[in-house]
N, CA, C and O atoms as a GROMACS GRO file, in nm:
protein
  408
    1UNK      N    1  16.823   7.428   9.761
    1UNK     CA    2  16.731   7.319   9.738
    1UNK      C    3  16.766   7.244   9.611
    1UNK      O    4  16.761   7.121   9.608
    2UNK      N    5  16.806   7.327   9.489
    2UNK     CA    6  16.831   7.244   9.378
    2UNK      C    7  16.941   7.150   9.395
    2UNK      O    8  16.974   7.069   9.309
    3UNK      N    9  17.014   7.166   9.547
    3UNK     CA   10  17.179   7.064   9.499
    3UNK      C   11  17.110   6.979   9.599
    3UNK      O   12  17.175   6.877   9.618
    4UNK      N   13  17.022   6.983   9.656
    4UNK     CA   14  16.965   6.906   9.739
    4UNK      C   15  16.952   6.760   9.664
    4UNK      O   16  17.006   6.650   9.672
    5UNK      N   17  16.821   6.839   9.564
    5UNK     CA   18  16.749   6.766   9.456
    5UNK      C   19  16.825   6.683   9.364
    5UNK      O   20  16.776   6.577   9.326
    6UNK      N   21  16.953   6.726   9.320
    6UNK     CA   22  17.006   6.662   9.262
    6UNK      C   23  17.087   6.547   9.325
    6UNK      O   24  17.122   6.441   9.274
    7UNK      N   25  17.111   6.599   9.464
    7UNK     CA   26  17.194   6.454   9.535
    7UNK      C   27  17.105   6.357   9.539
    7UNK      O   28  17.108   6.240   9.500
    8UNK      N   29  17.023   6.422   9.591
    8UNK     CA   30  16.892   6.276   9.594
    8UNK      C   31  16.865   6.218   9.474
    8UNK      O   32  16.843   6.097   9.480
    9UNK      N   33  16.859   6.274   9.353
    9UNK     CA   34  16.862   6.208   9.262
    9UNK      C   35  17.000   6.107   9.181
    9UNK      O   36  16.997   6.022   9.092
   10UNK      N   37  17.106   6.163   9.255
   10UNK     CA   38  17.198   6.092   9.218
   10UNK      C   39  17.169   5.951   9.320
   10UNK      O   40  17.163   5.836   9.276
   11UNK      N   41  17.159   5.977   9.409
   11UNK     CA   42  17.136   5.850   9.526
   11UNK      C   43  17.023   5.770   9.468
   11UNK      O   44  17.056   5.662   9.419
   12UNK      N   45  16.920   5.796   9.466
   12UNK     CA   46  16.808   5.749   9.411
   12UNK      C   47  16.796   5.659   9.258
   12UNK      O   48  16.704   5.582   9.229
   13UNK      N   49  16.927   5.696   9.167
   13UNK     CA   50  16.915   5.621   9.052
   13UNK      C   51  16.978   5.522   9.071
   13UNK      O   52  17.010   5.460   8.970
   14UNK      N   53  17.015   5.473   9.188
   14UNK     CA   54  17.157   5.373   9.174
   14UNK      C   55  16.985   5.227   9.238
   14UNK      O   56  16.997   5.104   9.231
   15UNK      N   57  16.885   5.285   9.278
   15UNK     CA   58  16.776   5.183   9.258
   15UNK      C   59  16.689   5.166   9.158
   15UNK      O   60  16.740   5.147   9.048
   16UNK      N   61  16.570   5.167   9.165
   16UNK     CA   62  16.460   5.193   9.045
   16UNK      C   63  16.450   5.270   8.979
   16UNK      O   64  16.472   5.389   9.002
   17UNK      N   65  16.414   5.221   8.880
   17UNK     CA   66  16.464   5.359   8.773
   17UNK      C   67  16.319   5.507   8.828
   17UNK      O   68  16.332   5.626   8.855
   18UNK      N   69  16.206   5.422   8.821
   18UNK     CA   70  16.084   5.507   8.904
   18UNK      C   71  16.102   5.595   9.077
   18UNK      O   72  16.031   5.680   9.133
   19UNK      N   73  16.218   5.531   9.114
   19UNK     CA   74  16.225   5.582   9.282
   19UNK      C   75  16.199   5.736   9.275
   19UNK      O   76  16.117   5.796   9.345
   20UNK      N   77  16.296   5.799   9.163
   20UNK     CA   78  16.329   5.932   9.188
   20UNK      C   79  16.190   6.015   9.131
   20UNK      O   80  16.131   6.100   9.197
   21UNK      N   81  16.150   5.969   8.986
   21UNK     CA   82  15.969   6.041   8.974
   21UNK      C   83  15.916   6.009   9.034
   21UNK      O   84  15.844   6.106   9.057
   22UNK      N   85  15.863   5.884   9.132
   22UNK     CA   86  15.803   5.898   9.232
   22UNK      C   87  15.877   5.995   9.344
   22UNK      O   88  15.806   6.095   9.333
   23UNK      N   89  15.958   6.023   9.426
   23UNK     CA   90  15.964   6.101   9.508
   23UNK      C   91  15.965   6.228   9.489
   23UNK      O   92  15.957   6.299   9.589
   24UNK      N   93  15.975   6.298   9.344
   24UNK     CA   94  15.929   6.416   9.272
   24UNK      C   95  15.833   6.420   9.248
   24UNK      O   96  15.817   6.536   9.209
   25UNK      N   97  15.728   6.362   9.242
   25UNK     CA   98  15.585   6.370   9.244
   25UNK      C   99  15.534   6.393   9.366
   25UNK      O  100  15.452   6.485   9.367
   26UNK      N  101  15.554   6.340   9.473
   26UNK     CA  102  15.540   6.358   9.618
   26UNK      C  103  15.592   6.476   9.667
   26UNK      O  104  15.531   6.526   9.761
   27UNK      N  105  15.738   6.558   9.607
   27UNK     CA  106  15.738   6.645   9.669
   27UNK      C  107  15.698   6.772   9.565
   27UNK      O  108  15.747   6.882   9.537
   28UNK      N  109  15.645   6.735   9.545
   28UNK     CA  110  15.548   6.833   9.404
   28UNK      C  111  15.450   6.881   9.429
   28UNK      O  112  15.412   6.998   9.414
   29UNK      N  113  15.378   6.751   9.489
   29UNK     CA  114  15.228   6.758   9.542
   29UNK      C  115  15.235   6.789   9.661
   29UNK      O  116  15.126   6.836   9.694
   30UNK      N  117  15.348   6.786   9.796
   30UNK     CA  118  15.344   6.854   9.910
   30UNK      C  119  15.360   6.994   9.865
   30UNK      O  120  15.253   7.053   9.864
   31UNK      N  121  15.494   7.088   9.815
   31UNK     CA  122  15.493   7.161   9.746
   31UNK      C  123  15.322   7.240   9.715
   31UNK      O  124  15.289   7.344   9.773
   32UNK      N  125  15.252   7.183   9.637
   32UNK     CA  126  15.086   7.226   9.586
   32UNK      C  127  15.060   7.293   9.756
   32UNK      O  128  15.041   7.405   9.805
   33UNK      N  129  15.070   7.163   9.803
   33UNK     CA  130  14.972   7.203   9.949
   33UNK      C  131  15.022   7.325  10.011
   33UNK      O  132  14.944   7.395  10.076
   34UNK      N  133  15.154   7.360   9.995
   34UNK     CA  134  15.216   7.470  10.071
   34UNK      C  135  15.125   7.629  10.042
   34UNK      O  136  15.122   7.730  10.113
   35UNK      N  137  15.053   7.597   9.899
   35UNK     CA  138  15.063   7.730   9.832
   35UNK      C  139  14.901   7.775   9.917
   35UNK      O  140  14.856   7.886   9.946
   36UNK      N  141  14.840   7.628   9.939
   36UNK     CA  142  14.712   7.713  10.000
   36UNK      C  143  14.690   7.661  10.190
   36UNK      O  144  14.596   7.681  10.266
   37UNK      N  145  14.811   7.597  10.211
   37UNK     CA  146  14.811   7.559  10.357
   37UNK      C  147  14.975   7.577  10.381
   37UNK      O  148  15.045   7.476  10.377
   38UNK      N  149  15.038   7.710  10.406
   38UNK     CA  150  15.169   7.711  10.380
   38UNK      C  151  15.225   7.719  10.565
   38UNK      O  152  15.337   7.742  10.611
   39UNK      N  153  15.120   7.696  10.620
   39UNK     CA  154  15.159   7.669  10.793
   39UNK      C  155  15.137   7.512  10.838
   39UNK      O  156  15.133   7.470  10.954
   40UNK      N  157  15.123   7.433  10.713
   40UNK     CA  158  15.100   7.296  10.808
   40UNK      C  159  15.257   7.229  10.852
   40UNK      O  160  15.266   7.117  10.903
   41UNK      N  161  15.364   7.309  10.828
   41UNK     CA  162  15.454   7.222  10.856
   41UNK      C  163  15.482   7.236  10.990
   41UNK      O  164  15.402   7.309  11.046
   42UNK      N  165  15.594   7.176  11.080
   42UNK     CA  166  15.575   7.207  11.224
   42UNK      C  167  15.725   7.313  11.218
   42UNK      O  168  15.815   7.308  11.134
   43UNK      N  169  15.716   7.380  11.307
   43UNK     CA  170  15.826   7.484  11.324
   43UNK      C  171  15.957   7.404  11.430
   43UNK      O  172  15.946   7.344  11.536
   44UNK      N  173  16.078   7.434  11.346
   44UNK     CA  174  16.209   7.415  11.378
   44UNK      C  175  16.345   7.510  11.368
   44UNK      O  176  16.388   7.557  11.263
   45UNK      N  177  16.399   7.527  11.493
   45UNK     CA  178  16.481   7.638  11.442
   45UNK      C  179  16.444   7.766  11.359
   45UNK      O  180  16.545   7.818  11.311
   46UNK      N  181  16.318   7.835  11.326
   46UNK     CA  182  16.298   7.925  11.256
   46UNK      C  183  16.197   7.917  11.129
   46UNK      O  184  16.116   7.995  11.079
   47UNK      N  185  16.248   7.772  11.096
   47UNK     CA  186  16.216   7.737  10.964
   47UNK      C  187  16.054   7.597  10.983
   47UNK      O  188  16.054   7.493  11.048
   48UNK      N  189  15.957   7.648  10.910
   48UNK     CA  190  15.844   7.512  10.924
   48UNK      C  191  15.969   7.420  10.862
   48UNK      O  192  16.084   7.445  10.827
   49UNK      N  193  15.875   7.288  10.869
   49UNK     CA  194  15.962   7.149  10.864
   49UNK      C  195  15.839   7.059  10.833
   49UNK      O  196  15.751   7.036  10.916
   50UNK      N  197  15.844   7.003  10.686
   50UNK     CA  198  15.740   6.919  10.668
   50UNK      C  199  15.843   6.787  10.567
   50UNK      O  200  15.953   6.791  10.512
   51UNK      N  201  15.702   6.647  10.586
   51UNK     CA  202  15.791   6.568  10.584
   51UNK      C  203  15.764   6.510  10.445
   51UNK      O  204  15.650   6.527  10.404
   52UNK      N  205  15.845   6.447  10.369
   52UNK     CA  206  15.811   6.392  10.245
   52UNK      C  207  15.889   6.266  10.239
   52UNK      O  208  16.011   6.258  10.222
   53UNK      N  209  15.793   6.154  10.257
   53UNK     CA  210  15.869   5.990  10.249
   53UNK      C  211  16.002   6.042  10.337
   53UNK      O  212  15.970   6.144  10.399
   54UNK      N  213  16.117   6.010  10.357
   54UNK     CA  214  16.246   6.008  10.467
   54UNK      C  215  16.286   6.141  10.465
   54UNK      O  216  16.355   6.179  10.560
   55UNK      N  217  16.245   6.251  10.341
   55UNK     CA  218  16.334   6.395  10.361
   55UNK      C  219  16.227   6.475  10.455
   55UNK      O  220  16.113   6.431  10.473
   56UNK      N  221  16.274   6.599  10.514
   56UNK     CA  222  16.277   6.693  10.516
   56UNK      C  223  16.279   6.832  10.464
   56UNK      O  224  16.380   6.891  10.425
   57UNK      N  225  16.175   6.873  10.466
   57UNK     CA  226  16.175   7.029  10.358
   57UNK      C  227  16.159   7.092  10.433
   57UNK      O  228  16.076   7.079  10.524
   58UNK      N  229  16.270   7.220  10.409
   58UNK     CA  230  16.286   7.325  10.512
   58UNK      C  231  16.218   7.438  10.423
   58UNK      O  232  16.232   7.439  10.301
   59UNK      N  233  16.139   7.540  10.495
   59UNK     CA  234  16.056   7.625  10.418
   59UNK      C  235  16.041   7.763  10.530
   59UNK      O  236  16.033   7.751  10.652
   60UNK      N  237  16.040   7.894  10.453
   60UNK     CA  238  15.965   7.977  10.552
   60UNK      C  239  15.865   8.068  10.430
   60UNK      O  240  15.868   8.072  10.307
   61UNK      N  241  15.786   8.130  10.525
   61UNK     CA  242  15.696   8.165  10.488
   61UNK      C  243  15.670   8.313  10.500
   61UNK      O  244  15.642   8.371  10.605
   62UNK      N  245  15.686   8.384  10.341
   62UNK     CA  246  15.664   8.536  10.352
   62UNK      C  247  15.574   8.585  10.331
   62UNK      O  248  15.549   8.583  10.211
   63UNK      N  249  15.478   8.651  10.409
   63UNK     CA  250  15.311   8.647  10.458
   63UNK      C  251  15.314   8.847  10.344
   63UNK      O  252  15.230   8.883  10.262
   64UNK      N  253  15.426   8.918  10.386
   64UNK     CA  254  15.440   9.013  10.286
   64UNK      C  255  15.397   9.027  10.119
   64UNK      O  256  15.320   9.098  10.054
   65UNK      N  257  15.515   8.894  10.085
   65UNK     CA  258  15.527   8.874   9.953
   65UNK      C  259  15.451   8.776   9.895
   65UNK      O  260  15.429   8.753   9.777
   66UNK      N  261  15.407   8.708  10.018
   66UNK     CA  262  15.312   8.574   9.918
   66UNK      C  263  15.314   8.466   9.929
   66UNK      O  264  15.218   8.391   9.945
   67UNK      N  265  15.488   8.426   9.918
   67UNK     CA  266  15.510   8.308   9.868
   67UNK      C  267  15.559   8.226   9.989
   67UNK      O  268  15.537   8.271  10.101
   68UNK      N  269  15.629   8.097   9.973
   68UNK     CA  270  15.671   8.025  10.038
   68UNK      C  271  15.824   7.933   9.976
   68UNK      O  272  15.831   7.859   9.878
   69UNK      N  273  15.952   7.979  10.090
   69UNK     CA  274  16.089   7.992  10.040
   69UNK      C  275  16.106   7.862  10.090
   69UNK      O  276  16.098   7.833  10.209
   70UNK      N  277  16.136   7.764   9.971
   70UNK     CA  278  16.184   7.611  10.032
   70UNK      C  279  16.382   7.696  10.027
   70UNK      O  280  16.445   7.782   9.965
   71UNK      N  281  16.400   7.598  10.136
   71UNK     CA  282  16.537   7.659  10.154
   71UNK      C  283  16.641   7.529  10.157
   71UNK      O  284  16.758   7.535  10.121
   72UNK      N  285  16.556   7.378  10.221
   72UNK     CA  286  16.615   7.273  10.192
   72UNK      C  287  16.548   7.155  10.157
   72UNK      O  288  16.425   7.153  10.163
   73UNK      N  289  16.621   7.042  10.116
   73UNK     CA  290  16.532   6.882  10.132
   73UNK      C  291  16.659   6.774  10.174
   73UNK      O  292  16.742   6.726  10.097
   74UNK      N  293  16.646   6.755  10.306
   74UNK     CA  294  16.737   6.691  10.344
   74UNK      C  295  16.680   6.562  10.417
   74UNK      O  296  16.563   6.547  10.452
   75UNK      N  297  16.798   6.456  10.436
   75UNK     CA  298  16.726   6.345  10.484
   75UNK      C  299  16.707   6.330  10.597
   75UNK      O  300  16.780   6.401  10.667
   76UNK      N  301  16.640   6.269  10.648
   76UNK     CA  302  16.583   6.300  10.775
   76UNK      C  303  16.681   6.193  10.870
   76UNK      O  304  16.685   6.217  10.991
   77UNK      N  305  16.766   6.067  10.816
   77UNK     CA  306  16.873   6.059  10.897
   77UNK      C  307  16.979   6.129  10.937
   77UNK      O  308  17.042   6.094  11.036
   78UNK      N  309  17.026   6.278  10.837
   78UNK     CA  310  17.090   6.392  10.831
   78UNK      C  311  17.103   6.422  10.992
   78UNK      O  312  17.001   6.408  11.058
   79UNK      N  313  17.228   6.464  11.059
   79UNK     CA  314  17.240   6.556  11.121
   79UNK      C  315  17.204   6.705  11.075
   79UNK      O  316  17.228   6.716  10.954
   80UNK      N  317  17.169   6.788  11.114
   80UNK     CA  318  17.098   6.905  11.072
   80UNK      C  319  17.156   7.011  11.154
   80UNK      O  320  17.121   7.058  11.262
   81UNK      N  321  17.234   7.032  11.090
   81UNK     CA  322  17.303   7.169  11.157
   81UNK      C  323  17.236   7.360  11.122
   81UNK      O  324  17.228   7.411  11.011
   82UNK      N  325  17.208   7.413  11.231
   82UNK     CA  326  17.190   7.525  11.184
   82UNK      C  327  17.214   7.608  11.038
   82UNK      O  328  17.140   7.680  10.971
   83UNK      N  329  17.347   7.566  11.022
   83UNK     CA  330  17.436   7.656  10.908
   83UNK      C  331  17.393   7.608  10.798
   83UNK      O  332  17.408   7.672  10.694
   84UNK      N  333  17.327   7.479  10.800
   84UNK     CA  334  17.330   7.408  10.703
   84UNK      C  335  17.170   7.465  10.629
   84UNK      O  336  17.128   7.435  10.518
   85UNK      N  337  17.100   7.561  10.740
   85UNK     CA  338  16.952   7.580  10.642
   85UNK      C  339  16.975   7.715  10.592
   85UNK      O  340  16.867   7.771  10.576
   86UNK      N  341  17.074   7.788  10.562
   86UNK     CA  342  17.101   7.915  10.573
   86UNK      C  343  17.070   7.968  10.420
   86UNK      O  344  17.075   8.084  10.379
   87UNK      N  345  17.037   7.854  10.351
   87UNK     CA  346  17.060   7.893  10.189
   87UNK      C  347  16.952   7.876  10.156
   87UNK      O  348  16.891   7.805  10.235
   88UNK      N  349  16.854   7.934  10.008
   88UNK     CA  350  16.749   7.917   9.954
   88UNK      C  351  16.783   7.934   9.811
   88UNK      O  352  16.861   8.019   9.769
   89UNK      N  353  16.720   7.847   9.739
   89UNK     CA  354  16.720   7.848   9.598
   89UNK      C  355  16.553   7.797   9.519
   89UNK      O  356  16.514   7.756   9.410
   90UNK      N  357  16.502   7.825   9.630
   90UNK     CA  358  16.355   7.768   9.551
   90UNK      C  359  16.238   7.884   9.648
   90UNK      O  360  16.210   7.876   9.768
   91UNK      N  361  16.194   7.973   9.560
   91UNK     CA  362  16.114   8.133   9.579
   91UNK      C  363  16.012   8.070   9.556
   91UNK      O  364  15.943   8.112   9.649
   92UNK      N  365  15.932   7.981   9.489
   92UNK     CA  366  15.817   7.932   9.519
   92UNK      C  367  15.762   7.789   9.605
   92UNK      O  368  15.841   7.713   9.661
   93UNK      N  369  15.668   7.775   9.605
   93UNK     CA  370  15.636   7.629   9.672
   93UNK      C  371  15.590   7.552   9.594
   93UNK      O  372  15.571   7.435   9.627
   94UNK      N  373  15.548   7.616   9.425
   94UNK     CA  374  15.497   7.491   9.351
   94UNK      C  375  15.648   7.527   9.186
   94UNK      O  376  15.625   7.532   9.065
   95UNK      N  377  15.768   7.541   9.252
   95UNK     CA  378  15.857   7.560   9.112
   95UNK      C  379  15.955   7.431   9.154
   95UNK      O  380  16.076   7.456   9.161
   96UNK      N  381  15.915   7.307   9.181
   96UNK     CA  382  15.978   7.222   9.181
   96UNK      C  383  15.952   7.163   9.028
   96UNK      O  384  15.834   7.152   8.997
   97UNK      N  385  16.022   7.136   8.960
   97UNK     CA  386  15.987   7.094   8.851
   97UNK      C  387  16.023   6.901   8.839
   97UNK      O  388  16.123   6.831   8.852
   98UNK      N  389  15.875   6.880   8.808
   98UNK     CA  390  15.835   6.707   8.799
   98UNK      C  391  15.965   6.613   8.785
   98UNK      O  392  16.003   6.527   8.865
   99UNK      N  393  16.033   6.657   8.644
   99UNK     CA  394  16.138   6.568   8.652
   99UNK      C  395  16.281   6.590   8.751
   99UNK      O  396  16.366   6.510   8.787
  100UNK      N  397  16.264   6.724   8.774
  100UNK     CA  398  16.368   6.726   8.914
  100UNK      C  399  16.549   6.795   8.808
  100UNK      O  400  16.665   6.797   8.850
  101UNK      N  401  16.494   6.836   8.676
  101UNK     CA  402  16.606   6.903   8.633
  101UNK      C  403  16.538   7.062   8.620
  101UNK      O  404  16.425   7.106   8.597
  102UNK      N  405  16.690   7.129   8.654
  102UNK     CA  406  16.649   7.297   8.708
  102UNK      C  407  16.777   7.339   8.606
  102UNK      O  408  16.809   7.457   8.593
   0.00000   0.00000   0.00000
């Protein structure tokens, strides 16, 4: 998720300088919602799938441990290949951090 975050932010500065804290705020505040509604996304391949402005956040949900594993944020024009959700780097649903540096 973090190299996710950072492509998008590389993509994202080449417009407004605001594009990218706004879309880190949005996926901040979806993020929030996960922690006390962590089934609203719709299920794909394995993984819920909820939507934020054009991306995609890939997430599953460990009912054991608690939490909720973002695993991607991809764009939703993306082809989406299986292999491609196989990785996780984000153990919570609210450790996105605002400005989007990890």
């Amino acid at each position: 998720m973090r190299r996710d975050v950072a492509e998008i932010k590389v993509y994202m500065s080449q417009f407004y300088e605001s594009t990218f804290s706004n879309f880190m705020k949005k996926l901040k505040r979806s993020a929030s919602l996960l922690e006390n509604m962590p089934y609203i996304g719709t299920m794909y391949k394995g993984y819920h799938r909820l939507i934020v402005d054009d991306y995609l956040v890939f997430y599953k949900v460990d009912d054991v441990l608690k939490i909720v594993e973002i695993y991607r944020v991809i764009h939703g024009s993306k082809d989406i290949q299986e292999s491609s959700l196989n990785w996780s780097l984000c153990r919570m649903a609210n450790a996105v951090p605002e400005n989007g540096q990890f």
